[in-house]
C-alpha positions in Angstrom: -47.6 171.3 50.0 -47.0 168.8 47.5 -50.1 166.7 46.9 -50.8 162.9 47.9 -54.0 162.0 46.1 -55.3 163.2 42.7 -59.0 164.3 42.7 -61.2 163.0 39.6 -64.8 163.5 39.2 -67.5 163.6 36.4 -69.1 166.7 34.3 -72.3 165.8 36.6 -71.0 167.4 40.0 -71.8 170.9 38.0 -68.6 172.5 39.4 -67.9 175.8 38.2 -65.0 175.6 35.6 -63.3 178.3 38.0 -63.7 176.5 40.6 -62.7 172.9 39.7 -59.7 174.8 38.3 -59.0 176.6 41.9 -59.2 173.1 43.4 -57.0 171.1 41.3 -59.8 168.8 40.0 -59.9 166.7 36.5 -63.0 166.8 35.0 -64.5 163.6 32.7 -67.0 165.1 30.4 -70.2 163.1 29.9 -70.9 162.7 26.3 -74.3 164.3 25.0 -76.2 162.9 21.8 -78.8 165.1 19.9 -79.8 163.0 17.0 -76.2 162.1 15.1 -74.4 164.8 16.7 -72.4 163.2 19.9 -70.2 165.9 21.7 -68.5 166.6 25.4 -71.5 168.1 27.3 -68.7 171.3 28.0 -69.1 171.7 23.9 -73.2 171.7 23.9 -74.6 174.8 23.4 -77.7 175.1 25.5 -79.9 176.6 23.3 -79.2 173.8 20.6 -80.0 170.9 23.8 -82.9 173.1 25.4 -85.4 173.3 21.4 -83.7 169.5 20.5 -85.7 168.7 24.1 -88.8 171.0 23.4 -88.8 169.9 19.8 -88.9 165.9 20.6 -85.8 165.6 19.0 -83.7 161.9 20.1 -81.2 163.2 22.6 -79.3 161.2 25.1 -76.5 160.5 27.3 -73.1 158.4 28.0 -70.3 158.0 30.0 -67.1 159.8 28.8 -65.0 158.3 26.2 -62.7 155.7 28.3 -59.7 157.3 27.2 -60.8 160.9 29.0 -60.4 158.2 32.2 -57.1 156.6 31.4 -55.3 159.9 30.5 -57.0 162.1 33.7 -55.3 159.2 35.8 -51.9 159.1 33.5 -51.5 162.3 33.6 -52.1 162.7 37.8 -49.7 159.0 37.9 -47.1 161.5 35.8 -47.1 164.3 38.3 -45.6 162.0 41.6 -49.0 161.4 43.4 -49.4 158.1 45.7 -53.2 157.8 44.9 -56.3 158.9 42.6 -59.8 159.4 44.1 -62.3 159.1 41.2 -65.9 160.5 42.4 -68.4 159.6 40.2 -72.0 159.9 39.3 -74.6 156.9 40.9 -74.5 154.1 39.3 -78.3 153.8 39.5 -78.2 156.9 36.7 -75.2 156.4 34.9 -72.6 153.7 33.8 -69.8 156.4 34.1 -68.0 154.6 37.8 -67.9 151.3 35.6 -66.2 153.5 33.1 -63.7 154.8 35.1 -62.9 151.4 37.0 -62.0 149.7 33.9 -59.5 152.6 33.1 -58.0 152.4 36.7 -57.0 148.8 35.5 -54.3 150.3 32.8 -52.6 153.1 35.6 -50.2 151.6 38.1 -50.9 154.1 40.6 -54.0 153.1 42.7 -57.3 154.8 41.9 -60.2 154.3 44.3 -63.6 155.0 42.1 -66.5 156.2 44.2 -69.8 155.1 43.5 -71.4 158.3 45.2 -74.6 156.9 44.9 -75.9 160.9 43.9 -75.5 163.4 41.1 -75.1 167.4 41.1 -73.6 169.2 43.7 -74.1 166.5 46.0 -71.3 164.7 44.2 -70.4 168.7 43.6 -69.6 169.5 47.8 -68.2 165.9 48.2 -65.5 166.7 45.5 -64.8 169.7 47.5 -64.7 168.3 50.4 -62.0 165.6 49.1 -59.9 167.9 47.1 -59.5 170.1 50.2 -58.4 167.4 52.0 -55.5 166.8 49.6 -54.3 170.4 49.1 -54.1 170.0 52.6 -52.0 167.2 52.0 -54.2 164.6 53.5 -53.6 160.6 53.0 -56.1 158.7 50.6 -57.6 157.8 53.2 -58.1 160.7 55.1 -59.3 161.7 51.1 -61.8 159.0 51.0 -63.5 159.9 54.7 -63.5 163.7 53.7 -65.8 162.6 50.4 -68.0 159.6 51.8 -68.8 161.9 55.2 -70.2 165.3 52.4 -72.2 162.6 50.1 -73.1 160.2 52.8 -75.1 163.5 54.9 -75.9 165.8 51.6 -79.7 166.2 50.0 -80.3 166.8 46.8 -84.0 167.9 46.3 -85.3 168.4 42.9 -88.4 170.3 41.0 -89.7 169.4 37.7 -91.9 171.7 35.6 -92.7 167.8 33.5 -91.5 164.2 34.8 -91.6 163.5 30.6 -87.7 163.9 30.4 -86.8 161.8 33.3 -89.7 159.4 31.2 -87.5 159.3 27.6 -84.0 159.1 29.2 -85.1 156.2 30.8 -84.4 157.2 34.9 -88.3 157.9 35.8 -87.8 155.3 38.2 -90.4 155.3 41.1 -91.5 158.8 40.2 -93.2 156.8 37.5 -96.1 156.8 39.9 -96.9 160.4 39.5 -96.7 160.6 35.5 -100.8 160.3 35.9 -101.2 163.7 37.9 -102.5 166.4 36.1 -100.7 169.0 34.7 -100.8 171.9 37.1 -99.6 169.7 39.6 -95.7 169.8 39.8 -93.5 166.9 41.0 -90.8 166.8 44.0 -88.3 164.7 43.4 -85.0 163.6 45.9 -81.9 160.7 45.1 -82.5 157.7 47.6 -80.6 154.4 47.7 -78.9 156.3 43.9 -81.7 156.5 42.2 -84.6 159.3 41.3 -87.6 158.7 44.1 -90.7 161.2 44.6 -90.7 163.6 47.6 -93.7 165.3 47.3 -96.3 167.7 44.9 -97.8 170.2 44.7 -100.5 172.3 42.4 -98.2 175.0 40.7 -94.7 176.0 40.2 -95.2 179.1 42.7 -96.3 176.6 45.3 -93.9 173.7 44.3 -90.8 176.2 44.9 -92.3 177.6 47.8 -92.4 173.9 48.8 -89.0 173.2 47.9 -87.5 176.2 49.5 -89.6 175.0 53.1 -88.0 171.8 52.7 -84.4 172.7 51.9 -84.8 174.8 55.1 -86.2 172.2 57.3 -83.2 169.4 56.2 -80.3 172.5 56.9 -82.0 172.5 60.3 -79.9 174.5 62.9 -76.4 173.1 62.0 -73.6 174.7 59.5 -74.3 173.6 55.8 -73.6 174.1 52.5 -76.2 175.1 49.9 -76.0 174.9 46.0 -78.7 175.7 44.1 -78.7 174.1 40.3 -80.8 174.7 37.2 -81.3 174.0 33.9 -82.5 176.9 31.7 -84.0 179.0 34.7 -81.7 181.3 35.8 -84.1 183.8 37.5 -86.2 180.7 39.2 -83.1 179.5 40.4 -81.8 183.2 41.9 -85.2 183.8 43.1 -84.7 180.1 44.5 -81.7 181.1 45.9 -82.6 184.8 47.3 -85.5 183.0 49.5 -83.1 180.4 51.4 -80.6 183.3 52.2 -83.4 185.2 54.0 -84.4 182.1 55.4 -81.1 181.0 56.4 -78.5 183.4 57.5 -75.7 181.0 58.8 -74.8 179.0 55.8 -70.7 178.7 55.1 -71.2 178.5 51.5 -74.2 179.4 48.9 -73.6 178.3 45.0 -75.9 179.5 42.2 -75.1 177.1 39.3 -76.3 175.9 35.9 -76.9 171.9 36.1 -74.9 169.9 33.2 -76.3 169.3 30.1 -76.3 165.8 30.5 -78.9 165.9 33.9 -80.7 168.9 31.8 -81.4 166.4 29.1 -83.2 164.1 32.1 -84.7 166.5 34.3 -85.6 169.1 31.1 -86.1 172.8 30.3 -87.2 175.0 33.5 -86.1 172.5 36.2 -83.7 173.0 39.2 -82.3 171.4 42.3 -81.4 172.1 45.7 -78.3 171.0 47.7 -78.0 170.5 51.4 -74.4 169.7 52.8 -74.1 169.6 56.1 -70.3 170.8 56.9 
């Protein structure tokens, strides 16, 4: 079925390459900086991010180069669709939705950018949701609804082995209260209103998963969801993460392991990792 609407998002909805690919979705890749190096965050080798983090090193983030935006809409404009839906990153963490409004201003076909007020696989499961939709071959619309009903009702619950990173990039925002706990206690952290709030703490990282885990579980409730499961250089915390909430819940459509972009590693740092709730 020929498609209506385009799907666009950011590197920050951590989509597997395969499965952006599978889906039809254009990617916008968030620029990293480590010192005077600027790349794509898809060219940033984590090891070289992870000891520039660790070693202090000045490393930080952007939007994607406007022209990634003006040729990701060209190019959908080219191939005979009626409208774009641009997903994008909240604007409370990132200036990449101004970004791609100021490219939609050059296209002639109408693009709709979505300020999804979240990040991860939040934004992750609403791309999904839209570019489903439009294999299907739904209306923009139709697109739009598809999207705003997966962000709208989706939780993104995070754990943080240090709130220091969040500190230098600048998005601490009310988890700035916490910075004075002591070390051994470790920060839970959700997106509320589009920006980074605290959720909770605890004394540990056993008891801070163990936390997070009872938490994910609690928000899935009894109704069909989707769960994702991000980190940032903590694969087995992440699978082991991942291994509890499948005992815990059996009835979940879709699990994800995935490895967070580089561009929320460099905020959240080393060792951190995120839950996903989308309810279906």
């Amino acid at each position: 079925m020929h498609r209506r609407v385009a799907i666009v998002t950011d590197s920050t909805a951590c989509l597997p390459d395969q499965l952006a690919e599978k889906l039809g979705v254009t990617v916008a890749q968030i620029q990293v900086r480590i010192g005077d190096w600027v790349d794509d965050e898809a060219r940033v080798p984590l090891p070289k991010l992870v000891d520039a983090l660790r070693d202090r090193l000045d490393v930080a983030t952007a939007p994607p180069d406007p022209g990634a935006f003006f040729w990701a809409y060209s190019d959908a404009a080219a191939a005979g669709v009626e409208a774009i839906v641009s997903l994008h990153v909240s604007t409370g963490l990132s200036k990449t939705a101004e970004a791609a409004r100021d490219a939609a201003t050059q296209v002639k076909v109408p693009v709709h950018v979505v300020d999804t007020r979240t990040c991860g696989m939040s934004l992750g499961y609403a791309v999904v949701a839209a570019a489903t939709a439009a294999a299907a071959g739904a209306d923009v619309q139709r697109v739009l609804s598809h999207a705003q009903r997966s962000f709208h009702r989706s939780t993104e619950l995070i754990y943080v082995d240090t709130l220091e990173f969040l500190r230098r990039g600048g998005r601490i925002g009310a988890a700035a209260a916490l910075l004075g706990s002591a070390l051994a206690v470790k920060p839970l952290l959700t997106l509320a209103d589009g920006r980074i709030t605290p959720l909770d703490r605890a004394l540990g990282s056993e008891r801070a998963l163990r936390k997070l885990v009872d938490l994910a579980v609690r928000r899935a409730g009894t109704g069909q969801v989707d769960i994702a499961v991000e980190h940032f250089d903590a694969p087995e915390r992440a699978q082991s993460v991942l291994d509890q909430l499948r005992a815990k819940l059996p009835d979940v459509r879709r699990f994800l392991l995935t490895r967070v972009s580089p561009a929320i590693g460099a905020h959240i740092g080393p060792g951190a990792l995120g839950v996903t709730v989308s309810p279906v």
